[in-house]
LOKOLKOL-882402 format. One record per residue (C-alpha): residue number from 1; residue in one letter; x negated, y, z. Coordinates in Angstrom, 1 decimal, padded with zeros to 4 digits, always signed. Layout:
N
REC;NUM;A;X;Y;Z
...
END
This chain:
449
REC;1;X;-121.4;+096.3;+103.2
REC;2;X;-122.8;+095.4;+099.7
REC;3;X;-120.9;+094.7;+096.3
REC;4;X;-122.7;+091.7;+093.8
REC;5;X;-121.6;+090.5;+090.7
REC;6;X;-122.0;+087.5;+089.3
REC;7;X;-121.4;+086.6;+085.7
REC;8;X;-121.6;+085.7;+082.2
REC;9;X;-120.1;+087.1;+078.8
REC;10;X;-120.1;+087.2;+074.6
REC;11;X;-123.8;+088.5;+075.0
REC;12;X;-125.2;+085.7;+076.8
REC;13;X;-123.0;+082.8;+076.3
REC;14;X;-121.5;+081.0;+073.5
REC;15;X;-118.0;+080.6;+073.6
REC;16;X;-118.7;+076.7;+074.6
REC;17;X;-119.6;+077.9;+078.0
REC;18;X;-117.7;+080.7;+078.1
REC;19;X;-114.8;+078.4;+078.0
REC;20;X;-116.2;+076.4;+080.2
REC;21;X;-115.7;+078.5;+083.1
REC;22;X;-111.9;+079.7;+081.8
REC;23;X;-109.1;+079.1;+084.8
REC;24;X;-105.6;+079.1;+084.4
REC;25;X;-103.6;+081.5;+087.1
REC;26;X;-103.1;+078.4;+089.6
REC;27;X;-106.9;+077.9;+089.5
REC;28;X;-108.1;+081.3;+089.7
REC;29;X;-106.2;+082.1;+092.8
REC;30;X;-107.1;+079.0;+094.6
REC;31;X;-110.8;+079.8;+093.6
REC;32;X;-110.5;+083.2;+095.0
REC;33;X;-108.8;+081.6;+098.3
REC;34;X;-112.1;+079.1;+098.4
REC;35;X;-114.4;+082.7;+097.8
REC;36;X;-112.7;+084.5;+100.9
REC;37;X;-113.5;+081.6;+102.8
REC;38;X;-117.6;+081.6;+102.1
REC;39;X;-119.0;+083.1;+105.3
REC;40;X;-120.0;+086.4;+104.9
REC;41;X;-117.8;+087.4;+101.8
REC;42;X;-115.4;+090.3;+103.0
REC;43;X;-113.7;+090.8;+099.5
REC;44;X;-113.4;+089.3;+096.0
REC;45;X;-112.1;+089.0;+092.7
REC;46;X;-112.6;+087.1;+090.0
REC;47;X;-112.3;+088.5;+086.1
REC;48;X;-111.9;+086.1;+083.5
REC;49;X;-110.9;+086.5;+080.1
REC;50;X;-111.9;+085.0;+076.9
REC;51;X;-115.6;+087.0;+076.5
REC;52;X;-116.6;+086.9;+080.1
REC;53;X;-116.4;+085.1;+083.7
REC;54;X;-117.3;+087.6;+086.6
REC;55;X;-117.1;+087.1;+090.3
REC;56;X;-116.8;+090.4;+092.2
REC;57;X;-118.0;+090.2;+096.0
REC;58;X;-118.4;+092.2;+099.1
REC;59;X;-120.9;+091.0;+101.3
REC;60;X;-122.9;+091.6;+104.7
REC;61;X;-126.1;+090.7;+103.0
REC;62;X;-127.2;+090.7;+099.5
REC;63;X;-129.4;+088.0;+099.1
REC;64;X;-127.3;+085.5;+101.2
REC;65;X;-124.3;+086.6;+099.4
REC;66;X;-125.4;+086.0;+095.8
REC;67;X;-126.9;+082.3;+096.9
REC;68;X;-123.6;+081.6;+098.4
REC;69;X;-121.6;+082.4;+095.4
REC;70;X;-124.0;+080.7;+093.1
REC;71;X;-123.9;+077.5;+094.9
REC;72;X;-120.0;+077.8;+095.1
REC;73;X;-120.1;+078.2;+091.6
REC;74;X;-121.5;+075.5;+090.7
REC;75;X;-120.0;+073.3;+093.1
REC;76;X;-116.2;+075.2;+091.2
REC;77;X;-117.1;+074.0;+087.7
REC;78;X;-118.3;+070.6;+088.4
REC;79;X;-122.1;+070.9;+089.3
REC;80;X;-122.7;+073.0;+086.2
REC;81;X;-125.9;+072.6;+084.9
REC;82;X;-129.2;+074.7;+086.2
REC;83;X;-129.8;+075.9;+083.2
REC;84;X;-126.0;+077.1;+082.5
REC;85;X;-126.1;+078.5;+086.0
REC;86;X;-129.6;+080.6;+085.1
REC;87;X;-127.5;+082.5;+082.7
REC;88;X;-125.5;+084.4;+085.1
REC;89;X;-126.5;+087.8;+085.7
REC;90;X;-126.7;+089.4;+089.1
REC;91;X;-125.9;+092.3;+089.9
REC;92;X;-126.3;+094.4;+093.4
REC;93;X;-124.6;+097.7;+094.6
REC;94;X;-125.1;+100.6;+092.2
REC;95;X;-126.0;+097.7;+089.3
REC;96;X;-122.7;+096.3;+090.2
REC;97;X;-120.7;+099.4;+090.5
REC;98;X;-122.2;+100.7;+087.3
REC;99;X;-121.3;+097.1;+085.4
REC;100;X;-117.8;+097.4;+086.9
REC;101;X;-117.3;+100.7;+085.3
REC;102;X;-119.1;+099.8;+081.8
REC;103;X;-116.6;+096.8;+081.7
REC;104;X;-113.4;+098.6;+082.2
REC;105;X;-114.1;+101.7;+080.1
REC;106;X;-114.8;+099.0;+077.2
REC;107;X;-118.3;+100.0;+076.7
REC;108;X;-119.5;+096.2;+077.7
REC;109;X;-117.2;+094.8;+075.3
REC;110;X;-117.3;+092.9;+072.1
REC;111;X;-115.0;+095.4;+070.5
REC;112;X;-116.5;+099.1;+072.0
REC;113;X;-113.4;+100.7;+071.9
REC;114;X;-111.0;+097.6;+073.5
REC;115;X;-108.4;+098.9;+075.6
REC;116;X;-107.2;+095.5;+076.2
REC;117;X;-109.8;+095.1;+078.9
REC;118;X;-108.2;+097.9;+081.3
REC;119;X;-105.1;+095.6;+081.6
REC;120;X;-107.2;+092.2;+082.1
REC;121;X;-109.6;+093.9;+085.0
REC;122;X;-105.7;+096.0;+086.7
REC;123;X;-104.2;+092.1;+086.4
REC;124;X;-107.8;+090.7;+088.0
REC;125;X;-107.8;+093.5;+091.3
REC;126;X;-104.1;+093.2;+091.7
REC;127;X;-104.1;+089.5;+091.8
REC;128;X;-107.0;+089.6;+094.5
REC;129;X;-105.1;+092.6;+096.4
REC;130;X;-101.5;+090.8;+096.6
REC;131;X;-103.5;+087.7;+097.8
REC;132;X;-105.2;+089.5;+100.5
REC;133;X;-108.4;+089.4;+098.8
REC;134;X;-109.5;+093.3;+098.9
REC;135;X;-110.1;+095.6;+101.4
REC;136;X;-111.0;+099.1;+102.0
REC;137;X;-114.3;+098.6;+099.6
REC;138;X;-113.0;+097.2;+096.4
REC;139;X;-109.2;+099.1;+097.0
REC;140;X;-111.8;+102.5;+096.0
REC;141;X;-113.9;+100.8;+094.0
REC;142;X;-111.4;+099.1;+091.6
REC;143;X;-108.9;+101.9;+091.5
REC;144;X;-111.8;+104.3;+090.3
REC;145;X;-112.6;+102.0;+087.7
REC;146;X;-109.7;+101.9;+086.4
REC;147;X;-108.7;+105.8;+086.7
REC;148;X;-111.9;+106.3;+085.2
REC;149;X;-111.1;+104.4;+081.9
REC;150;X;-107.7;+106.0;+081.7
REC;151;X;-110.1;+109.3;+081.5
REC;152;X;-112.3;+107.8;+079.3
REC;153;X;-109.2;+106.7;+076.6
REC;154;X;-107.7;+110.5;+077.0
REC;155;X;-111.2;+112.6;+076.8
REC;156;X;-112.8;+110.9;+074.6
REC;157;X;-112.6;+109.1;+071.1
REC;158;X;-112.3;+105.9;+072.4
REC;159;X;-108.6;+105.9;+072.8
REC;160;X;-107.2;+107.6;+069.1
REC;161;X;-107.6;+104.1;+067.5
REC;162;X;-107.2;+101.2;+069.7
REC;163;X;-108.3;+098.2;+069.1
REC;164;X;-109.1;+094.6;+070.7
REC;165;X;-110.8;+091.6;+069.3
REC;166;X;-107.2;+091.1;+067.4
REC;167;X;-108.1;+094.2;+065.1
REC;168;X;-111.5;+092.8;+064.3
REC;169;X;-109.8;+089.8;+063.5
REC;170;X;-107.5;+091.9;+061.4
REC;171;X;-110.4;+093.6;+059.5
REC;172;X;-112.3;+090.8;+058.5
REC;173;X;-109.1;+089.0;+056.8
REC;174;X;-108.8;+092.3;+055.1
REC;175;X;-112.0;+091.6;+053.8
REC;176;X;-111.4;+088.1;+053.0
REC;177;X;-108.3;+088.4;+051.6
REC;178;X;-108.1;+091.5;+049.3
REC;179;X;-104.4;+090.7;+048.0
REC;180;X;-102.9;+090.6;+051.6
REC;181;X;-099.4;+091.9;+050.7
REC;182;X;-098.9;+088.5;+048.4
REC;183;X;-099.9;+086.5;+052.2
REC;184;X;-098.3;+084.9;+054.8
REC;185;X;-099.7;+084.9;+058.1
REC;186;X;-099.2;+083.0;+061.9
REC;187;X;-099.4;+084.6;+064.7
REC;188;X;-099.8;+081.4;+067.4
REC;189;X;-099.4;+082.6;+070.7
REC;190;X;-097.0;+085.6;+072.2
REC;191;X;-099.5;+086.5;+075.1
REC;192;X;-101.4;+090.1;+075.2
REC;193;X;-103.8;+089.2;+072.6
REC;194;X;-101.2;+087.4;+070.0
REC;195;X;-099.0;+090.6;+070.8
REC;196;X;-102.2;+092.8;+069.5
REC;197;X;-102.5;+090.6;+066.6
REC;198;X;-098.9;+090.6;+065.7
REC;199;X;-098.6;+094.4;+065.8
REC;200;X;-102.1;+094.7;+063.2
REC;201;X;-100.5;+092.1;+060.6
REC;202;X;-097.0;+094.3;+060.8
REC;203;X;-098.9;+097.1;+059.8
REC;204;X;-100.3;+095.2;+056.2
REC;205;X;-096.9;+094.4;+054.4
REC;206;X;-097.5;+091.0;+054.7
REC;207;X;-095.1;+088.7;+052.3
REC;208;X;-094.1;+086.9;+055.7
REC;209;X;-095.1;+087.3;+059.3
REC;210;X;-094.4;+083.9;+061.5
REC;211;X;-094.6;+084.2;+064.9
REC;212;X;-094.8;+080.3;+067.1
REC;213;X;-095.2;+080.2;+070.6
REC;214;X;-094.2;+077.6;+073.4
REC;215;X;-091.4;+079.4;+075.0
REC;216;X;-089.4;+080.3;+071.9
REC;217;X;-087.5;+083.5;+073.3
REC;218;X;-090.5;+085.2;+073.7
REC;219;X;-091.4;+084.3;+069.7
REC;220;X;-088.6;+085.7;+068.8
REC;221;X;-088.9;+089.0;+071.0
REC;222;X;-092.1;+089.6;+069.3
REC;223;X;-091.0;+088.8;+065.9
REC;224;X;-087.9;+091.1;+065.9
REC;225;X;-090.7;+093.8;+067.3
REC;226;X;-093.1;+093.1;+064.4
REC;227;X;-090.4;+092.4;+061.4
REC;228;X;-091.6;+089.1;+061.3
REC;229;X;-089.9;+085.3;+062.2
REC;230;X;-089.8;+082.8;+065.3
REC;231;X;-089.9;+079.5;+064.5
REC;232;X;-089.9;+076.9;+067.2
REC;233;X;-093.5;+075.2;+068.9
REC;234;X;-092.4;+071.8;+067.7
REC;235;X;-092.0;+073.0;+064.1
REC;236;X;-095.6;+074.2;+064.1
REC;237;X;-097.1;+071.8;+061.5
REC;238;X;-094.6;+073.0;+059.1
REC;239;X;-095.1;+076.7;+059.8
REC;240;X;-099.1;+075.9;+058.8
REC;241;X;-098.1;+074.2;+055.6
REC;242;X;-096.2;+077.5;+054.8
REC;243;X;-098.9;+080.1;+055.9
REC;244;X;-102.4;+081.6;+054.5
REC;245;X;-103.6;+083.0;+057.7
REC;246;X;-103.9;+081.8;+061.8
REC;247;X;-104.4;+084.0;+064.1
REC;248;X;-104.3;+081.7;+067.1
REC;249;X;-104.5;+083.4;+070.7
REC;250;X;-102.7;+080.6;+072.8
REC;251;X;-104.0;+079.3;+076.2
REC;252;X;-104.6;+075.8;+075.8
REC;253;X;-107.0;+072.9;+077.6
REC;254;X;-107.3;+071.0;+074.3
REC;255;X;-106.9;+071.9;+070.9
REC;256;X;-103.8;+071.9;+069.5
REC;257;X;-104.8;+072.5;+065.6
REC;258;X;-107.0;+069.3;+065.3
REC;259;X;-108.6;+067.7;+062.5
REC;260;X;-106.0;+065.2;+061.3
REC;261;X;-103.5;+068.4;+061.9
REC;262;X;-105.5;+070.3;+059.4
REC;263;X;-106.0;+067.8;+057.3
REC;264;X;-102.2;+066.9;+056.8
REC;265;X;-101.4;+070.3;+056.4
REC;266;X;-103.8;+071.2;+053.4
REC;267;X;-102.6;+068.1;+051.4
REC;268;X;-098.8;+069.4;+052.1
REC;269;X;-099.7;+073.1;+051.3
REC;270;X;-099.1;+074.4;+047.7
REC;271;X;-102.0;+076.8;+048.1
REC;272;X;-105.1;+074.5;+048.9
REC;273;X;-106.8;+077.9;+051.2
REC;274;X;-106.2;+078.4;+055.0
REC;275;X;-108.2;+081.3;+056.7
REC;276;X;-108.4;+080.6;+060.9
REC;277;X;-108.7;+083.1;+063.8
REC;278;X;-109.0;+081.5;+066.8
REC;279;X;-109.3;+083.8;+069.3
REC;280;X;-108.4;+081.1;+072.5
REC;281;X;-111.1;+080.3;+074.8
REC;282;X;-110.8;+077.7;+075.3
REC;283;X;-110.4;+077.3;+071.4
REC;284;X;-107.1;+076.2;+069.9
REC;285;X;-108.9;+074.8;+066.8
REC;286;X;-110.5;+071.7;+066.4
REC;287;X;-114.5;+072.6;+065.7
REC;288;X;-114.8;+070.0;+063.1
REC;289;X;-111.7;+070.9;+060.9
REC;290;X;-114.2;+074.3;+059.7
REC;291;X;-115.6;+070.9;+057.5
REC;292;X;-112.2;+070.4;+055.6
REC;293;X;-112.6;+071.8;+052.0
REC;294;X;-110.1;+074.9;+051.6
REC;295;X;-110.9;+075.8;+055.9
REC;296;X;-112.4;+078.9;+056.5
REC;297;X;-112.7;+079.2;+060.6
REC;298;X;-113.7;+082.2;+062.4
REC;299;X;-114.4;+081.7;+066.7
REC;300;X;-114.9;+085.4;+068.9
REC;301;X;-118.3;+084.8;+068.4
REC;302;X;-118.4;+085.4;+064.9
REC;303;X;-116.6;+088.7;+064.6
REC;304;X;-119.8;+090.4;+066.2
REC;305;X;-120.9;+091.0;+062.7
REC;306;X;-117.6;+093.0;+061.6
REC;307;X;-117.3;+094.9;+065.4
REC;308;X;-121.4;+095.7;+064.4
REC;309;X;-120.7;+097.7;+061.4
REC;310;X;-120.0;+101.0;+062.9
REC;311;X;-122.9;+101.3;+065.5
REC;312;X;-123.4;+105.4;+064.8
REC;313;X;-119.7;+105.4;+066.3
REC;314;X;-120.7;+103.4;+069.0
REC;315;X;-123.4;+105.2;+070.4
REC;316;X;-121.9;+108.7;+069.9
REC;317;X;-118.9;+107.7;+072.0
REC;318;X;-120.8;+105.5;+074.6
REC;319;X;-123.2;+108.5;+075.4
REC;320;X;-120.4;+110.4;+076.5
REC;321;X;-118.7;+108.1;+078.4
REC;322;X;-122.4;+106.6;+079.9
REC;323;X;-122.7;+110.3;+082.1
REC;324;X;-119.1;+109.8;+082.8
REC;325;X;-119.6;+106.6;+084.5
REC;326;X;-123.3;+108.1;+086.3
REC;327;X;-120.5;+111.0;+087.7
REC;328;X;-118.5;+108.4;+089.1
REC;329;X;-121.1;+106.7;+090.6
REC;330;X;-122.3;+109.4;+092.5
REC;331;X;-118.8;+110.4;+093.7
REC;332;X;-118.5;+106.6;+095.0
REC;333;X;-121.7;+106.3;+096.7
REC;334;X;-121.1;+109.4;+098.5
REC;335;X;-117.4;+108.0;+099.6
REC;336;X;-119.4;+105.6;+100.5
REC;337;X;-121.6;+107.2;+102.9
REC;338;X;-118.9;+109.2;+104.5
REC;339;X;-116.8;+105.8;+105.5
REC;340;X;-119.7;+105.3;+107.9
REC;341;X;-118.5;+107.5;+110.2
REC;342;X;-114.8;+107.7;+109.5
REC;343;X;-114.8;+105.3;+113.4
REC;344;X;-116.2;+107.8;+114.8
REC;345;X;-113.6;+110.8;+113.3
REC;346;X;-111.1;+108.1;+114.5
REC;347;X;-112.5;+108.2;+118.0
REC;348;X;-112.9;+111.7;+118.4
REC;349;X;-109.3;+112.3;+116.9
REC;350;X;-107.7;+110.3;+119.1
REC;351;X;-109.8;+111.4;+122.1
REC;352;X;-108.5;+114.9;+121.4
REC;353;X;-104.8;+113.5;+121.0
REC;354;X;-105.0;+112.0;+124.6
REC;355;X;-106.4;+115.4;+126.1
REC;356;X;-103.6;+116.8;+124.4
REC;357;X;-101.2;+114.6;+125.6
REC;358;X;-102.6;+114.6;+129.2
REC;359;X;-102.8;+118.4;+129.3
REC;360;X;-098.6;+118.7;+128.3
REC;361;X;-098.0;+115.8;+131.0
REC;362;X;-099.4;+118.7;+133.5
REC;363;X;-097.3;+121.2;+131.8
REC;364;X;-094.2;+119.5;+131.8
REC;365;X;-094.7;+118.6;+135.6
REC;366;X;-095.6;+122.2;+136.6
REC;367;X;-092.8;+123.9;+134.3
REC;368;X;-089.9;+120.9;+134.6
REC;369;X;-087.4;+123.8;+133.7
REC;370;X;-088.7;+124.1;+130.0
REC;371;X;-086.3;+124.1;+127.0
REC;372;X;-087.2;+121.5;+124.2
REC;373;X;-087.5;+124.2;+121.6
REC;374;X;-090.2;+125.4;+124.5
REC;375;X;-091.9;+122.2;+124.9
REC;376;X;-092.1;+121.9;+121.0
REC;377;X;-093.4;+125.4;+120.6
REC;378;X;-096.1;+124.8;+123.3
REC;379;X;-096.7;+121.4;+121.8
REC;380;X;-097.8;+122.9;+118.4
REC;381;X;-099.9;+126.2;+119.3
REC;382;X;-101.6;+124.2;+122.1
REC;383;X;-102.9;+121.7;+119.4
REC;384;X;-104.6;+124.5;+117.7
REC;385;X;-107.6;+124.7;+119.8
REC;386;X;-108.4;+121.2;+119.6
REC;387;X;-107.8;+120.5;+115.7
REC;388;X;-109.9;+123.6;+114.8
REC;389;X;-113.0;+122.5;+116.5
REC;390;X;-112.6;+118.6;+115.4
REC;391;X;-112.1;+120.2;+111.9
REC;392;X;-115.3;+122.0;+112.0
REC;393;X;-116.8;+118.6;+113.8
REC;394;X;-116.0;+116.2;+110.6
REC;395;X;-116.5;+118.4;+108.0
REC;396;X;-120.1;+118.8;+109.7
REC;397;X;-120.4;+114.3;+110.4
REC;398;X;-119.2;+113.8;+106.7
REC;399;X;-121.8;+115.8;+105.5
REC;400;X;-124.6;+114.4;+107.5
REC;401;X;-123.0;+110.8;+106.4
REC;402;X;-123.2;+112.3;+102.7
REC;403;X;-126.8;+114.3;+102.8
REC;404;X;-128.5;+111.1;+104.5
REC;405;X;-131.0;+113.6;+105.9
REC;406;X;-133.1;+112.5;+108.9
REC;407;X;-132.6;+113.3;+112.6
REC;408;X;-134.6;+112.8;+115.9
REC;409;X;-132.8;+109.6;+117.2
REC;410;X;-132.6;+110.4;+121.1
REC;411;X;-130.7;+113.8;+119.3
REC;412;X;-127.7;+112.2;+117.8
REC;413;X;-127.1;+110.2;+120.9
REC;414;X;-127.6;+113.2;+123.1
REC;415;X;-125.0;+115.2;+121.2
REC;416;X;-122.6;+112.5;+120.7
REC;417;X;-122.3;+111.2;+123.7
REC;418;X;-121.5;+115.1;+125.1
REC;419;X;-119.1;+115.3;+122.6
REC;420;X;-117.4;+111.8;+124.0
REC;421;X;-118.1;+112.3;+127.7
REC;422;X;-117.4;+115.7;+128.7
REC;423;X;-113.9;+117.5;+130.5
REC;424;X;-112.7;+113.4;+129.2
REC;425;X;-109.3;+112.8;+131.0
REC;426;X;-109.8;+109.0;+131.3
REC;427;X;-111.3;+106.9;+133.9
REC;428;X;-114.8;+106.6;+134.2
REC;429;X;-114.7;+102.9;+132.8
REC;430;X;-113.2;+104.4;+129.7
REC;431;X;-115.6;+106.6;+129.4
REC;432;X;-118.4;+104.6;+129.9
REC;433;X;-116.9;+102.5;+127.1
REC;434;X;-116.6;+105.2;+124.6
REC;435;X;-120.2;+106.5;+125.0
REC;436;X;-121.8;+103.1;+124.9
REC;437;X;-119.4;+102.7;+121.3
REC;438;X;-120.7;+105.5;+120.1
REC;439;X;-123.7;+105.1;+120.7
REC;440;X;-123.7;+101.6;+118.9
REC;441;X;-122.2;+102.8;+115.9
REC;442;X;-124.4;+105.9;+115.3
REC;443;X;-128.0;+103.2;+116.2
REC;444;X;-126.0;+100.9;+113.4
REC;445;X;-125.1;+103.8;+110.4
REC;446;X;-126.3;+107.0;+111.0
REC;447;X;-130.2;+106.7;+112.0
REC;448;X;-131.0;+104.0;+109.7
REC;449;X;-130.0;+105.6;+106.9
END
């Protein structure tokens, strides 16, 4: 089994494709139902936040499995354009697991130390995994992803000052805006990211903090958190006319701060200055109202220059956390390696459990007078034989899984099929079976690697 990925993010695309590809939770799980159904994918799931798109996939065959995906893809978002398409980077195996691990430890980021991305890629496996869209392969590789970044925030110095693209937002309009504690700001949107945002302006002494977001409650459950106000989605013009400062983070298809909006607003406000955050993908603000005299508009993509100011920071931190993920890796690929033969281990276990069982059927039949604190006892020591040597047996498989060392073919099978067909209480059909399985499996995973 291979893993691919398949994506785009900040680095590669503007935010006008990035928001492109953005799904709401109704279209991401019917695209990941679509994705389980392309032959040859086993396991999926999809990441997709407002710096990046990624398709995670675990196929039979690499090369088949990334044209499949691509050409889903495009077919997804409406025939998207070749040259859109060529964008996407593609990713195999250890690239894949590495790129996986870079993401969720925030070290692929826009903002280097983002913790905000741990949640997005927990929400992204689990929504695959209650859908049915994991197995054994991403169930390890996701859940060591994101115990790995839980490491990474406690042993290094990526986790004593969090912060998400909402706190680069939050620096610049520092810088902007020198007399903050004389401003009042608007928080649109009560999601994660408007929640980040929300908490950074609490901390500034702002002369007023107004919170707006569609369901109202959850505007008000916020502002009581952040000292601030709720004032109701239908009032939102007003609240602009009132404010110095958008932070907008609210999901939306179309923008809801247009042009005309903006330009009704400045000739209502008293203070002819309005400093925009729109941190939505897709955006929230009209493009064209950055035109209006008195608009200053800021998208993700131009905070790169304020997140770019600390770069010593960022490679100190990252070189740490770069041999923490190459550790990881190599614990994975040798899990990995051992899963080839965990059939086998099955096999031989439950081999051993039937001699067992079969050898107490004979001891029952010739001791009928036996106590059941006498069969029990009997039952346990007599196991002993048999779990000692199968101990010693898959401790010695897993490491010839793990060490990938090369033996004489006509060996394994020799010594396997002993192992499978000697003193075998079944009938000769069922043990004809067994050989012949094992001898499959080992030609398919042990001698060709």
């Amino acid at each position: 089994m291979h893993v691919i990925a398949i994506g785009i993010n900040h680095k590669i695309a503007s935010v006008q494709i990035r928001e492109s590809f953005n799904q709401d939770l109704t279209k991401r799980h019917e695209c990941l139902k679509s994705l389980r159904e392309i032959k040859g994918v086993k396991e999926c799931v999809i990441l997709n936040t407002c710096n990046r798109f990624e398709v995670y996939v675990a196929v039979e065959c690499i090369r088949t499995g990334m044209s499949r995906v691509q050409s889903f893809l495009s077919t997804w978002f409406g025939g998207q354009a070749q040259e859109i398409l060529d964008l996407f980077y593609k990713k195999a195996d250890e690239e894949a697991y590495r790129h996986l691990f870079k993401v969720t430890c925030g070290l692929d980021s826009l903002v280097l130390r983002e913790t905000q991305i741990l949640g997005q890629i927990k929400t992204a496996f689990f929504e695959s995994q209650q859908s049915g869209g994991t197995s054994t392969i991403f169930n390890s590789l996701f859940k060591r992803a994101i115990v790995l970044a839980k490491r990474v925030h406690t042993e290094t110095g990526i986790g004593h000052r969090p912060v998400s693209i909402s706190y680069a937002a939050t620096e610049l309009m520092k810088k902007k805006l020198p007399a903050i504690e004389n401003k009042t700001a608007l928080v649109l949107g009560a999601g994660e990211t408007g929640r980040i945002a929300a908490k950074n302006l609490a901390a500034l002494a702002l002369r007023d903090l107004i919170i707006v977001n569609r369901t109202y409650e959850k505007a008000e459950c916020l502002a009581q958190e952040c000292r601030g106000r709720a004032v109701p989605f239908d009032r939102l013009k007003e609240a602009v006319i009132q404010t110095d400062i958008i932070i907008s983070a609210i999901r939306t298809e179309s923008p809801l701060l247009t042009k005309k909006v903006f330009l009704e607003v400045m000739k209502a406000k008293p203070t002819k200055e309005l400093l925009v955050f729109d941190l939505s993908v897709p955006r929230s603000a009209e493009v064209g109202a950055a035109s209006l005299e008195g608009v200053k508009m800021y998208d993700v993509d131009e905070l790169q220059g304020v997140i770019d100011s600390n770069l010593v920071e960022r490679a100190r931190e990252s070189r740490k956390i770069v041999q923490m993920i190459e550790d990881e890796i190599s614990e994975y690929k040798l899990w990995l390696k051992t899963q080839s033969v965990i059939p086998l281990i099955s096999a031989l276990t439950n081999m051993s459990l039937s001699i067992h069982n079969e050898a107490m059927k004979h001891i029952e039949n010739k001791l009928p007078s036996l106590s059941e604190r006498e069969r029990k006892i009997i039952r346990k020591y007599s196991k002993m034989p048999g779990n000692q040597l199968l101990s010693g047996l898959i401790i010695a498989m897993k490491e010839l899984a793990a060490s990938g060392d090369s033996i004489e073919k006509e060996q394994l099978f020799d010594i396997f099929a002993t192992i499978f067909s000697t003193n075998m209480p079944f009938e000769k059909h069922d043990e004809r079976i067994i050989v012949e399985e094992s001898r499959n499996f080992l030609h398919s995973h042990l001698v060709k690697s």
